[in-house]
VOVOMI-90307 format. One record per residue (C-alpha): chain; z, x, y. Coordinates in steps of 0.05 Angstrom, whole numbers, always signed. Layout:
N
<ch A	pz Z	px X	py Y>
...
***
This chain:
383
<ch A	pz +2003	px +2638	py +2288>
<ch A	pz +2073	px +2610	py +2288>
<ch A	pz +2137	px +2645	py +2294>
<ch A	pz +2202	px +2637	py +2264>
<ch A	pz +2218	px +2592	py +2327>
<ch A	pz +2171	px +2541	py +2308>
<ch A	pz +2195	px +2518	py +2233>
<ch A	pz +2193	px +2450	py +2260>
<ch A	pz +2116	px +2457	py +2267>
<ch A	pz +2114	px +2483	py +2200>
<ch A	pz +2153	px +2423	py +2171>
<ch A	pz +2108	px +2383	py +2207>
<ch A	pz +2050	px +2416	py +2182>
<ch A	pz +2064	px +2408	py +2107>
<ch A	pz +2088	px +2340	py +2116>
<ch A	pz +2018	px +2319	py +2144>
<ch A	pz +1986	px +2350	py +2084>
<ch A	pz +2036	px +2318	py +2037>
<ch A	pz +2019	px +2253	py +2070>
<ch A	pz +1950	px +2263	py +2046>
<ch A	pz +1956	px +2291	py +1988>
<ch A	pz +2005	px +2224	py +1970>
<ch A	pz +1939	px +2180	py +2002>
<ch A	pz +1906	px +2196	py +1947>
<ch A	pz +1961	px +2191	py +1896>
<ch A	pz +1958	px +2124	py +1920>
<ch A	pz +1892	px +2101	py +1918>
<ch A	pz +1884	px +2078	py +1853>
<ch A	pz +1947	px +2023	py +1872>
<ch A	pz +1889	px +1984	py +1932>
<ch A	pz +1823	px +2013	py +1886>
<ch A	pz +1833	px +1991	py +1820>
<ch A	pz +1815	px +1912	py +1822>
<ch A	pz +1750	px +1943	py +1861>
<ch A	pz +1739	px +1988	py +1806>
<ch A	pz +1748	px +1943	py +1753>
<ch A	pz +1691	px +1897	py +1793>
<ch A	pz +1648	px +1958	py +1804>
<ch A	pz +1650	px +1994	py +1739>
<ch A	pz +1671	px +1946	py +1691>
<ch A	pz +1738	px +1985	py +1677>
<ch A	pz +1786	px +1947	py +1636>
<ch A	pz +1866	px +1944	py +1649>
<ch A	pz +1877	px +1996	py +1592>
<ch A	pz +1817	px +2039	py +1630>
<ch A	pz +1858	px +2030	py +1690>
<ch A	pz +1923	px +2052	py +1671>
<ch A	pz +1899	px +2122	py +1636>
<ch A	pz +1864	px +2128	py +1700>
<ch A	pz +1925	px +2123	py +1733>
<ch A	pz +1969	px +2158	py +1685>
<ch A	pz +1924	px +2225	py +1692>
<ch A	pz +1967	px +2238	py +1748>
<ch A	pz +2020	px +2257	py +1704>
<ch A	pz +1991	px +2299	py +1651>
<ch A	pz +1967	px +2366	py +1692>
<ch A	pz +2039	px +2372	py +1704>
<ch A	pz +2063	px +2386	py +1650>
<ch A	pz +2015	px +2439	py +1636>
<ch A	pz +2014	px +2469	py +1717>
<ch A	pz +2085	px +2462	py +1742>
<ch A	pz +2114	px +2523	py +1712>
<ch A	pz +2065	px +2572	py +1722>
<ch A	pz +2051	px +2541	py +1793>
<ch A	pz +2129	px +2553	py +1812>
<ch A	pz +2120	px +2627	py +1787>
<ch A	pz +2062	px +2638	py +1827>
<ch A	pz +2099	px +2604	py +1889>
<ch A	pz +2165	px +2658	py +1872>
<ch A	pz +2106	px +2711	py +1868>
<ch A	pz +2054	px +2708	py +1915>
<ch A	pz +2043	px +2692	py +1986>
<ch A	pz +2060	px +2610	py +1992>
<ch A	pz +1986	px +2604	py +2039>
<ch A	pz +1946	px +2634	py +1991>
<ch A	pz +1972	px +2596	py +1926>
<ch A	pz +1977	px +2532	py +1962>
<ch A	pz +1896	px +2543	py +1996>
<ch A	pz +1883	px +2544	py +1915>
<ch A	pz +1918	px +2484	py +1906>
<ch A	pz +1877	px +2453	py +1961>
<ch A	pz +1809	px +2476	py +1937>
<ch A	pz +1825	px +2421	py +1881>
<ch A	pz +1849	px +2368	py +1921>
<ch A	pz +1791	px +2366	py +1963>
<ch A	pz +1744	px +2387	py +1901>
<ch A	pz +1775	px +2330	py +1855>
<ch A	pz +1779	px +2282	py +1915>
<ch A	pz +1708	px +2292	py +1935>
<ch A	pz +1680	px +2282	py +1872>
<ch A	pz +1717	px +2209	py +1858>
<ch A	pz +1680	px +2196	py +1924>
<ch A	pz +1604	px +2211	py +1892>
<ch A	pz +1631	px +2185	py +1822>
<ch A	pz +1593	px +2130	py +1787>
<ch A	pz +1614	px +2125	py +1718>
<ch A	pz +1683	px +2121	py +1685>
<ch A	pz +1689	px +2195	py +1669>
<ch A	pz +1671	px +2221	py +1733>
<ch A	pz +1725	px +2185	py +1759>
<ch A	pz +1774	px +2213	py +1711>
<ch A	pz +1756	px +2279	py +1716>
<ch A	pz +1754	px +2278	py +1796>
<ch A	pz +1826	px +2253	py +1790>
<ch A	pz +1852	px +2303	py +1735>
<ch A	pz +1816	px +2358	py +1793>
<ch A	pz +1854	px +2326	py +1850>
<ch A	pz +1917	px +2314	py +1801>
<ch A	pz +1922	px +2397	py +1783>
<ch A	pz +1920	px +2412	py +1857>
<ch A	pz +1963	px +2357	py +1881>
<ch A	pz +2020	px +2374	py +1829>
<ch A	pz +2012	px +2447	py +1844>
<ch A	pz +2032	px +2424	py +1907>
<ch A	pz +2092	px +2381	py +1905>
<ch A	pz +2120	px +2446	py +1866>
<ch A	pz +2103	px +2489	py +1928>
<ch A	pz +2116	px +2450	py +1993>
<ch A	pz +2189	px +2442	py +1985>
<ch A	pz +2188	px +2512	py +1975>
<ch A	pz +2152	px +2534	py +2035>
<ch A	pz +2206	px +2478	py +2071>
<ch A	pz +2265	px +2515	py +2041>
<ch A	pz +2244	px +2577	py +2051>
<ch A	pz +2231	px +2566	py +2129>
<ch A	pz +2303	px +2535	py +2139>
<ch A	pz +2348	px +2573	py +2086>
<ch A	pz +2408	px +2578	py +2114>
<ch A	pz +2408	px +2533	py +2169>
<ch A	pz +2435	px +2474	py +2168>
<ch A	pz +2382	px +2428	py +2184>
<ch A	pz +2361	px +2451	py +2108>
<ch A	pz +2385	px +2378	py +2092>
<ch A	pz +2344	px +2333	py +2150>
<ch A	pz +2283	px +2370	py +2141>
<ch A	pz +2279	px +2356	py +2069>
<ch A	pz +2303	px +2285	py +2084>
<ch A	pz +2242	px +2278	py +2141>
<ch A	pz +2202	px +2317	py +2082>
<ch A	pz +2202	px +2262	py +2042>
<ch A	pz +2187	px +2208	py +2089>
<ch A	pz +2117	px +2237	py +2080>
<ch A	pz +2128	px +2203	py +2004>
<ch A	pz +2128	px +2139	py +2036>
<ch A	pz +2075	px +2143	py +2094>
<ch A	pz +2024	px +2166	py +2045>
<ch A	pz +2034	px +2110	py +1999>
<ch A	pz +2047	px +2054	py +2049>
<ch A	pz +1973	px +2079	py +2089>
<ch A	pz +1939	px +2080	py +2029>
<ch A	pz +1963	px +2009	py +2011>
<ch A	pz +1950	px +1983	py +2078>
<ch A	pz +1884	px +2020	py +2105>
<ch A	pz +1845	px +2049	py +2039>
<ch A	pz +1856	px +1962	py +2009>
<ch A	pz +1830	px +1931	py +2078>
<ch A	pz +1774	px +1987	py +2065>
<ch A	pz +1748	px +1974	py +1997>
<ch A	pz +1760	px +1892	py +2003>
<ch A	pz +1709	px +1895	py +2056>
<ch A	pz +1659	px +1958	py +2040>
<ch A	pz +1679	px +1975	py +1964>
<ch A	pz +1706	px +2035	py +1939>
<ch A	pz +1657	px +2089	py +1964>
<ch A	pz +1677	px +2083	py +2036>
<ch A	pz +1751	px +2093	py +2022>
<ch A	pz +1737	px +2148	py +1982>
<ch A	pz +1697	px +2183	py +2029>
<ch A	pz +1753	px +2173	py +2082>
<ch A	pz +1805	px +2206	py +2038>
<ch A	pz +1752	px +2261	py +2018>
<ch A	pz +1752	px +2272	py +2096>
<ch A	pz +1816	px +2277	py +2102>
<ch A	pz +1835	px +2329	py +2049>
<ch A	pz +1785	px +2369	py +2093>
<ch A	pz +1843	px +2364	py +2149>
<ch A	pz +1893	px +2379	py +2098>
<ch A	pz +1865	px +2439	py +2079>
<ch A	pz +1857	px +2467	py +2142>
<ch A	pz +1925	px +2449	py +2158>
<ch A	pz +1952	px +2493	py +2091>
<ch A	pz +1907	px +2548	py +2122>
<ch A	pz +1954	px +2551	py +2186>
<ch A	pz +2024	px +2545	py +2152>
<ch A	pz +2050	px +2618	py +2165>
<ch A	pz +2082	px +2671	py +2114>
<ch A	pz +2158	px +2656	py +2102>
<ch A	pz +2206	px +2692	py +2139>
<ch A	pz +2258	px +2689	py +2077>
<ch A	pz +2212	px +2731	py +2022>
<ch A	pz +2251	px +2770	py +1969>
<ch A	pz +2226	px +2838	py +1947>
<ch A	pz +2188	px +2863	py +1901>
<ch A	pz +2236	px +2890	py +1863>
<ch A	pz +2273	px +2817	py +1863>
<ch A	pz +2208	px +2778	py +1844>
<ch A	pz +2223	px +2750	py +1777>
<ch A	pz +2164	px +2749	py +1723>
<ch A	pz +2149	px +2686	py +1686>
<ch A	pz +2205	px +2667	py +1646>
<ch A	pz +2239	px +2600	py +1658>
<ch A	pz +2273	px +2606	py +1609>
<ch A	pz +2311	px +2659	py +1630>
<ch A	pz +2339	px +2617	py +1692>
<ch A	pz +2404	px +2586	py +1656>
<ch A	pz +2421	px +2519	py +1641>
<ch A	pz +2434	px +2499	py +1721>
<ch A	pz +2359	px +2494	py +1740>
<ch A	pz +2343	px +2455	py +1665>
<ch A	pz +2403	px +2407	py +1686>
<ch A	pz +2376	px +2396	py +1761>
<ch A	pz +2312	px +2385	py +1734>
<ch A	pz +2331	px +2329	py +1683>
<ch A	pz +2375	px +2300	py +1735>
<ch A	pz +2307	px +2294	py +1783>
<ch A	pz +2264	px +2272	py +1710>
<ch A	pz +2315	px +2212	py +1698>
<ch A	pz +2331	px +2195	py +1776>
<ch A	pz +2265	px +2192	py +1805>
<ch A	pz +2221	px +2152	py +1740>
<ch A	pz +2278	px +2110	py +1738>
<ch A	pz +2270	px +2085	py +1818>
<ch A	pz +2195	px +2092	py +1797>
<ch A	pz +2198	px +2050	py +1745>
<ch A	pz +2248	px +1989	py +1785>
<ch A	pz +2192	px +1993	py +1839>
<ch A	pz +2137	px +1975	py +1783>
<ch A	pz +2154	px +1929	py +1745>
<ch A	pz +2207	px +1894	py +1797>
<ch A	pz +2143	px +1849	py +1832>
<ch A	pz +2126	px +1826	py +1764>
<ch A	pz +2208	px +1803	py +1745>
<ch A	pz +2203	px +1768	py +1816>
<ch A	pz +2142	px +1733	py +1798>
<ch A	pz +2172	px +1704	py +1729>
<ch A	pz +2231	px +1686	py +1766>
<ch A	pz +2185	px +1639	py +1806>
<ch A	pz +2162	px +1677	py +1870>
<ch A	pz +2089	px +1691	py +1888>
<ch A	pz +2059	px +1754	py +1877>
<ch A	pz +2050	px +1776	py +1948>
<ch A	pz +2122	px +1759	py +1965>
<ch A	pz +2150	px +1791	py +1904>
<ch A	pz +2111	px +1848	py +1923>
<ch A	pz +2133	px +1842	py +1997>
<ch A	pz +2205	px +1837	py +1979>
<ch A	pz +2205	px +1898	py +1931>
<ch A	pz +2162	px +1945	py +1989>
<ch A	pz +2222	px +1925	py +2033>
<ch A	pz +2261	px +1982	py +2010>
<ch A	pz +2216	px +2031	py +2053>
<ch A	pz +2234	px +2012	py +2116>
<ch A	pz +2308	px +2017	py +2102>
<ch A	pz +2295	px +2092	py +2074>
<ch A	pz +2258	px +2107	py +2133>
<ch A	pz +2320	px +2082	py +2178>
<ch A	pz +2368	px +2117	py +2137>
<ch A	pz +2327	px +2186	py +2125>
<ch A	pz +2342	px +2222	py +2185>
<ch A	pz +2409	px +2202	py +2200>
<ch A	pz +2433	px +2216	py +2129>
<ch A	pz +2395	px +2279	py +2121>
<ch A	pz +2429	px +2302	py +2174>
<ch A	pz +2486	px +2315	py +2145>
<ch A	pz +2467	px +2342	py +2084>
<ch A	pz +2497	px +2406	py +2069>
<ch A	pz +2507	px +2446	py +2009>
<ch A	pz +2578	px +2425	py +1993>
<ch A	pz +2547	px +2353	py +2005>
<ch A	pz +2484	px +2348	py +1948>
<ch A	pz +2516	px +2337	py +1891>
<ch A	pz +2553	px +2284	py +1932>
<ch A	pz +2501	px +2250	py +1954>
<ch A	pz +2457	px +2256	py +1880>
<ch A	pz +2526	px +2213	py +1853>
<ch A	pz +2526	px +2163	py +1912>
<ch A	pz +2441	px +2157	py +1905>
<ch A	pz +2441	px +2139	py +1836>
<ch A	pz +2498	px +2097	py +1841>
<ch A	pz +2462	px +2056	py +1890>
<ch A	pz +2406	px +2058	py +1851>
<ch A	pz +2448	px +2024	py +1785>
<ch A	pz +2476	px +1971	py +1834>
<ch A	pz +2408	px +1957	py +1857>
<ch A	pz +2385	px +1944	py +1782>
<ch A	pz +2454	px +1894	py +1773>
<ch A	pz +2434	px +1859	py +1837>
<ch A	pz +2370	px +1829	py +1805>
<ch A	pz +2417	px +1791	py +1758>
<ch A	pz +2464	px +1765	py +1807>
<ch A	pz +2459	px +1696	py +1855>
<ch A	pz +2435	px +1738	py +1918>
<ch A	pz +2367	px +1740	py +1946>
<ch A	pz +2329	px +1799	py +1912>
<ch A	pz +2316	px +1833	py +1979>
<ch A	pz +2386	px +1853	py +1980>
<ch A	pz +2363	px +1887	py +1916>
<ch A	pz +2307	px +1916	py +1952>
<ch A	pz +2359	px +1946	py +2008>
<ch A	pz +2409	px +1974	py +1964>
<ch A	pz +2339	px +2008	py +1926>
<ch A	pz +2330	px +2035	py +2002>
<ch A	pz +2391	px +2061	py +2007>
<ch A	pz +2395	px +2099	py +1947>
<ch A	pz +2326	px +2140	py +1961>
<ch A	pz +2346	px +2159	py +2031>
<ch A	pz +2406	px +2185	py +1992>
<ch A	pz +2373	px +2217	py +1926>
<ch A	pz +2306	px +2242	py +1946>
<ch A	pz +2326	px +2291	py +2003>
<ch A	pz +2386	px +2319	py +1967>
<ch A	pz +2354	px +2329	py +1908>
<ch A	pz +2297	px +2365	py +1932>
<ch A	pz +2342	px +2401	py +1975>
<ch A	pz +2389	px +2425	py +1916>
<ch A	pz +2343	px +2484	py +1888>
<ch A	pz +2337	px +2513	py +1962>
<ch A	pz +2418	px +2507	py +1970>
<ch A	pz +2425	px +2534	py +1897>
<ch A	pz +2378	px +2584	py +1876>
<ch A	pz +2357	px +2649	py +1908>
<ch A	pz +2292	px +2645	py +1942>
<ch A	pz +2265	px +2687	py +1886>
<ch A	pz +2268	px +2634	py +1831>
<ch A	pz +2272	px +2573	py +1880>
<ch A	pz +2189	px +2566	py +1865>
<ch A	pz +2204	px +2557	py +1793>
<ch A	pz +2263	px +2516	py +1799>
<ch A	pz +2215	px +2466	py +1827>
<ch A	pz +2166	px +2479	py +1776>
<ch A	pz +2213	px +2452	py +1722>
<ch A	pz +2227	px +2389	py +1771>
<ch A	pz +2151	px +2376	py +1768>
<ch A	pz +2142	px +2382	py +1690>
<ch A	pz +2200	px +2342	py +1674>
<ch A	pz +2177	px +2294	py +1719>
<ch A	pz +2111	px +2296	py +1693>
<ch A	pz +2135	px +2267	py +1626>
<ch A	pz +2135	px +2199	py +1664>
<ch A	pz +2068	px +2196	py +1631>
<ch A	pz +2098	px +2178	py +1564>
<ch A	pz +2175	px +2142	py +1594>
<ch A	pz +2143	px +2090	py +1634>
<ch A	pz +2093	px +2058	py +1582>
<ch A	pz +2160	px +2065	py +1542>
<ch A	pz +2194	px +2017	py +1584>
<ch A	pz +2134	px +1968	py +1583>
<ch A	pz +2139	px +1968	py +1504>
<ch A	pz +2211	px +1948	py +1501>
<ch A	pz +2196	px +1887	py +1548>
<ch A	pz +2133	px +1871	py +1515>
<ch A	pz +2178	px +1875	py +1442>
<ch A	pz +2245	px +1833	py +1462>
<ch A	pz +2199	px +1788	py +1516>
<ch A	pz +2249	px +1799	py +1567>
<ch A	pz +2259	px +1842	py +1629>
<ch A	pz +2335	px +1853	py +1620>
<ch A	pz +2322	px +1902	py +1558>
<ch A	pz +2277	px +1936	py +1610>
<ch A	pz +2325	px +1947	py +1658>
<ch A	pz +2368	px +1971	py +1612>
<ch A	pz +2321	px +2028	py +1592>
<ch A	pz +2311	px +2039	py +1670>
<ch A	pz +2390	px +2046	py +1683>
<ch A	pz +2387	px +2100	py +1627>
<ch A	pz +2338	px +2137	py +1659>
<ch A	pz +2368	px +2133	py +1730>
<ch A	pz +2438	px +2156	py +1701>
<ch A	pz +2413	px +2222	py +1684>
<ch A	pz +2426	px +2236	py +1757>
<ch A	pz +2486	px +2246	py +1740>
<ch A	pz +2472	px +2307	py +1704>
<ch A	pz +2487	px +2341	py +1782>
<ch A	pz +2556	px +2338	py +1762>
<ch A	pz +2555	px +2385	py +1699>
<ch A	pz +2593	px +2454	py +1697>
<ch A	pz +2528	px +2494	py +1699>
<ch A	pz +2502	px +2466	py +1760>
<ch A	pz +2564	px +2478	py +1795>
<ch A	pz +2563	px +2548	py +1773>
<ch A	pz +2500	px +2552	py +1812>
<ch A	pz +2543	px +2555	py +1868>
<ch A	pz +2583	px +2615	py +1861>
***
């Protein structure tokens, strides 16, 4: 079993499974034309199908980050897993419509359940050290990998063999991922029982709420410029596989930037670097309307996730005692959950004005809730 000495191996550890776990996310990105060839799926089909990633949030996040703040992180996150590899494995025998569905709502509760607890366990294993900030910076490079494999190796999969194949693959793999949950060792940093707070998010102040919306409006916002950006490209004239090139550019500068950033992220810095991310982020959305080449868009995208991500998942580790840190990511992952209903929102407002700029607008919005970082009570979670 590891010791304290060997938090890197933990970090490692979880990032693997997050990479996974974020495989599968993906899968319905490469999947669904072969879907919609193999069961006859329409677009609307399609999109619920992918929007059921959302909705278990919203019901799972809180009580997951309470259970996380409660109970041993291996045993709560081996639960977790039991659905991933449950919901995953049966997409992989599914031959209807709703078999599919209900294999990803499965894989969906787990998977969200465990985006609340992995920063946790991450926190918890470097509180107070200050390479808090590059692990959750190389922490979220496993974001990235698991959607860029998925694109690259479940796709070259499926347009050869079909779905099945791919499925069975990622089936196989959550079988590694949950083996890998079952060697991630106890926290060093765990509170008493006498400090273990009982289920009441409410009860946590307006500074977690605050972080929370700021993590809602930053991360659907980038979301949402990632979307529907290959799509503007293409009705400005570019094909879809360069549009689509030029937009996926972004990740390589993130994963440049990541580790040299996130190494000097500090507590004093966050807040800091929330402002500077979703400033980026804003001049990324102006660049699409200027007379440069949209891959400098792309870049300055890049830029302001290797910025925003890591601090903001860092923030309720720097912020909040380890007893309510759990929860504190709970409310990030039901906030975020209500993506489900904002990003068909900004698809109505450019299918009702017929133009892209009103979409952007709505996407700028979102992003500037970032800012929220900067209010009085989040600060006060600093004393």
């Amino acid at each position: 079993m590891f010791g304290i000495r060997n938090r890197w191996a933990v970090l490692l550890v979880v990032a693997l499974a997050t990479t996974v776990g974020m495989m599968v996310f993906a899968a319905p990105f490469p999947l669904l034309p072969v879907w919609i060839r193999e069961l006859g799926l329409s677009k609307a089909e399609g999109g619920l199908l992918n929007g059921l990633w959302y909705l278990p949030g919203i019901a799972v996040a809180l009580p997951a980050g309470w259970a996380f703040d409660r109970y041993p992180a291996r045993r709560v996150m081996l639960v977790c897993w039991l659905c991933i590899v449950a919901g995953t494995a049966l997409m992989a025998v599914a031959r209807s419509y709703p078999l599919l569905c209900a294999g990803r709502l499965l894989f969906s509760i787990g998977m969200n359940s465990h985006m609340v607890g992995a920063p946790k366990v991450v926190g918890s294993w470097f509180a107070g050290r200050r390479e808090l900030g590059l692990a959750m910076g190389l922490y979220t490079m496993a974001f990235t990998a698991g959607v860029f494999l998925a694109l690259n190796i479940l796709g070259r999969i499926a347009g050869e063999s079909g779905s099945r194949p791919a499925l069975q693959l990622l089936a196989l793999l959550t079988l590694f991922g949950i083996v890998l949950m079952a060697l991630v060792p106890e926290s060093p940093v765990v509170p008493d029982a006498g400090e273990k707070m009982g289920f009441h998010p409410w009860k946590l102040g307006a500074g977690p709420w605050l972080l929370a919306i700021a993590y809602f409006g930053y991360s659907i916002g980038t979301e949402a410029y990632l979307s529907f950006t290959p799509d503007f490209l293409v009705g400005r004239g570019y094909a879809l596989a360069i549009a689509s090139s030029i937009v996926g550019s972004y990740a390589l500068i993130a994963f440049v930037l990541k580790p040299p950033l996130s190494s000097l992220l500090t507590r004093d810095r966050a807040i800091a670097y929330v402002c500077g991310a979703t400033g980026m982020a804003l001049v990324s959305i102006a660049l699409l309307f200027m007379p440069v080449p949209p891959v400098v868009s792309a870049g300055a995208m890049g830029v302001s996730l290797a910025l925003g991500m890591p601090s903001l998942l860092a923030l309720p580790a720097f912020l909040m005692p380890a007893s309510q840190s759990g929860q504190g990511y709970g409310l990030y992952q039901l906030l975020y959950s209500l993506g489900f209903f904002a990003q068909p929102l900004i698809g109505f407002v450019v299918d009702r004005t017929s133009t892209y700029s009103s979409g952007y607008v709505v996407i700028a919005g979102l992003t500037l809730l970032g800012l929220t970082v900067l209010a009085p009570a989040v600060r006060r979670l600093r004393a």
